[in-house]
MARTORPA-300293 format. One line per 5 residues: number of its first residue (from 1); their letters; for each residue x, y, z of N, C-alpha, C. Coordinates in Angstrom, 3 decimals, decimal comma. Each point is the difference from the previous one (the first is absolute). Layout:
MARTORPA-300293
NUM = A = X:Y:Z:X:Y:Z:X:Y:Z  ...
This chain:
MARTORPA-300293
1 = XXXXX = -46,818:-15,661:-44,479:1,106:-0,753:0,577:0,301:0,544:1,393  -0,306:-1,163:0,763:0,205:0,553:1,525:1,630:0,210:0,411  0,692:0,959:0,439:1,324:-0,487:0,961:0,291:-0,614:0,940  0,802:-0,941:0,855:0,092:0,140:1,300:0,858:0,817:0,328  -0,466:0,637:1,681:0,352:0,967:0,400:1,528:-0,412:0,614
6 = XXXXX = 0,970:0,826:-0,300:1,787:-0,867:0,019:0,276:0,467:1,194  -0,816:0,536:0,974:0,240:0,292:1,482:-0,445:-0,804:1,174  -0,753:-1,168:-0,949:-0,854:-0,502:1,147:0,623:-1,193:0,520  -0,385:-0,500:1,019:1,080:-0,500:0,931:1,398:0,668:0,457  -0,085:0,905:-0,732:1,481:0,042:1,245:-0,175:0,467:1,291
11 = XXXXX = 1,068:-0,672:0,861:-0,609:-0,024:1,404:1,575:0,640:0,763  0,976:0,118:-0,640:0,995:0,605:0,532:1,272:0,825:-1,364  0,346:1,414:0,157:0,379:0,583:-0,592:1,246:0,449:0,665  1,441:-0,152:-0,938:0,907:1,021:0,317:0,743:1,062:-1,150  0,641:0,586:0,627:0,304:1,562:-0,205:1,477:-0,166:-0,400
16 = XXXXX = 0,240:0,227:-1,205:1,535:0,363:0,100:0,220:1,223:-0,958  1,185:0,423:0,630:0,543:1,687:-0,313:1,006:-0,207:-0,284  0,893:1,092:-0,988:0,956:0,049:-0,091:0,894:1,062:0,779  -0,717:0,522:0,603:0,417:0,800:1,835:0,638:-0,732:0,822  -0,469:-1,323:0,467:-0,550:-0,773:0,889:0,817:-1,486:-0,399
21 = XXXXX = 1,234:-0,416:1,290:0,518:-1,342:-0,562:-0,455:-0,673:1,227  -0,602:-1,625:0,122:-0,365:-0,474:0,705:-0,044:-1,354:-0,042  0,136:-0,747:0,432:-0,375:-1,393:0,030:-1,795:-0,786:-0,512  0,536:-1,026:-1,247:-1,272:-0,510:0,226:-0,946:-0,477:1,139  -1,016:0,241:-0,530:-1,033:-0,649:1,270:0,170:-1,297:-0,110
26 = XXXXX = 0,151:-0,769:-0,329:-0,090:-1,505:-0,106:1,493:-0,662:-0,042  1,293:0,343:-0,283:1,362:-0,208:-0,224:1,077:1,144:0,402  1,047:-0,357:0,082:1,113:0,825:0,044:0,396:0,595:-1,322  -0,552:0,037:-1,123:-0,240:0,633:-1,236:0,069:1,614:0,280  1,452:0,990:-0,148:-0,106:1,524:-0,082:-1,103:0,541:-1,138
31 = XXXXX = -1,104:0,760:0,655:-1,311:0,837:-0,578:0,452:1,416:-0,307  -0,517:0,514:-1,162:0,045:1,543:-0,377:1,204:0,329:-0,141  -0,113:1,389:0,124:1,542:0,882:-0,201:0,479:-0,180:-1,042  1,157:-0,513:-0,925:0,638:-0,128:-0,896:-0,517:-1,608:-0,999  -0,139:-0,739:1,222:-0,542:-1,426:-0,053:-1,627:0,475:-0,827
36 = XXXXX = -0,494:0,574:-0,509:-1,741:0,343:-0,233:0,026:-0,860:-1,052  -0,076:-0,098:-1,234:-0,576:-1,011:-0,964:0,509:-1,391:0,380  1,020:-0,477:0,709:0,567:-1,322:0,655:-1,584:-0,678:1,211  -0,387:1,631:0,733:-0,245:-0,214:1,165:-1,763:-0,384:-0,606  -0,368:0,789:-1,442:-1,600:0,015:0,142:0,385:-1,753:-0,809
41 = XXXXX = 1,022:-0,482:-0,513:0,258:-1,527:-0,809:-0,089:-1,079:1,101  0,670:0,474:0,917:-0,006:-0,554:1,367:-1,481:-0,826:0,814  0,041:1,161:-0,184:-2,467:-0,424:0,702:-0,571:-0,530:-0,933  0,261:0,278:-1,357:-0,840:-1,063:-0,787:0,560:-1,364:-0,441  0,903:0,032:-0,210:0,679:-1,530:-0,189:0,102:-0,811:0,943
46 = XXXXX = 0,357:0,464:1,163:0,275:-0,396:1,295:-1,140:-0,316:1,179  -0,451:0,608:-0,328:-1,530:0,247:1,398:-1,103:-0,236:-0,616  -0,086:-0,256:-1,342:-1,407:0,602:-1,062:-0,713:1,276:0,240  0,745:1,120:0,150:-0,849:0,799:0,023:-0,279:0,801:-1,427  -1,045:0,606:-0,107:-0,560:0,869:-1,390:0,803:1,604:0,197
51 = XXXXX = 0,290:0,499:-1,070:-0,195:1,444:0,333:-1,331:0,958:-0,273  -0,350:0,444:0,976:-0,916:0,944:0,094:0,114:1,529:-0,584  1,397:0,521:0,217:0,034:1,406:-0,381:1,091:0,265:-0,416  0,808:0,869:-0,846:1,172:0,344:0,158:-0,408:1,631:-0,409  1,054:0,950:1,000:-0,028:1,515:-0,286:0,697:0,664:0,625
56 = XXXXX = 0,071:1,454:-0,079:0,828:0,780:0,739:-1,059:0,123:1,627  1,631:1,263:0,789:-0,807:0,125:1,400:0,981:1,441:0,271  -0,359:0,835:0,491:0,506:1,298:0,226:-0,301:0,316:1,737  1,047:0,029:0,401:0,125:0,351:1,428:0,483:1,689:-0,094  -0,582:0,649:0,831:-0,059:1,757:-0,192:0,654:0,107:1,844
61 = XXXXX = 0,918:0,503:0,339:0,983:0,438:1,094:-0,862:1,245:0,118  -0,622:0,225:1,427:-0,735:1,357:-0,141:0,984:1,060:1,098  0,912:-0,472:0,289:0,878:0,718:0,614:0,949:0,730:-1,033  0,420:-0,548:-0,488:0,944:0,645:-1,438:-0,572:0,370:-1,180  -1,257:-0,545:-0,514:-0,487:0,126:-1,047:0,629:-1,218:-1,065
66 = XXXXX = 0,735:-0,592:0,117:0,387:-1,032:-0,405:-0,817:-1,488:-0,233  0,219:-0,335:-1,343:-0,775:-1,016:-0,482:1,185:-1,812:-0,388  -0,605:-0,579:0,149:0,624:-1,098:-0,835:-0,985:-1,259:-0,977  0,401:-0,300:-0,897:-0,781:-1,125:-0,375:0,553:-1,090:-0,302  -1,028:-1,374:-0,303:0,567:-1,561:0,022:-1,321:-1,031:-0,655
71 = XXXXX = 0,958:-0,943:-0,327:-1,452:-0,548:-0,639:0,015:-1,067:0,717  -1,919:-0,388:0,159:-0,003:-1,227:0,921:-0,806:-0,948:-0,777  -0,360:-0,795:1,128:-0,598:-1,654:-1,144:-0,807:-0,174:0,886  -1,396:-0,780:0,109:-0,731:-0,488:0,967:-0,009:-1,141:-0,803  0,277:-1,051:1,062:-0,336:-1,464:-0,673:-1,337:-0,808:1,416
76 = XX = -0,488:-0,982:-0,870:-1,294:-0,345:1,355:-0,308:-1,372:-0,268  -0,380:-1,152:0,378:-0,447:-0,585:0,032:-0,705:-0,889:1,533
């Protein structure tokens, strides 16, 4: 049983964080930050986009030694 490969065609990908509040690419729709499961519902209902990834992301402060983390989403189509 062959698969198809669930990456193919996509020709444009975005990024959302829960770091990170921003405007959709395509609408005045608030992205990320608090908005995150609204924002990854957002691109797929709205735009058709797929999700590609969901996971953590760890930013390391090398001046302080200080860390933070957040979870992000890649959606693509």
């Amino acid at each position: 049983m062959t698969q198809e490969n669930y990456y193919k065609g996509i020709k444009h990908v975005v990024h959302i964080s829960t770091d990170v509040t921003k405007g959709c690419e395509h609408c005045s729709f608030l992205i990320g930050g608090e908005n995150f499961s609204e924002s990854i519902n957002h691109y797929i209902e709205q735009h058709g986009y797929k999700l590609l990834h969901v996971g953590t992301e760890t930013i390391h402060n090398q001046t302080d030694g200080s860390s933070w983390h957040m979870t992000i989403a890649i959606l693509g189509k």
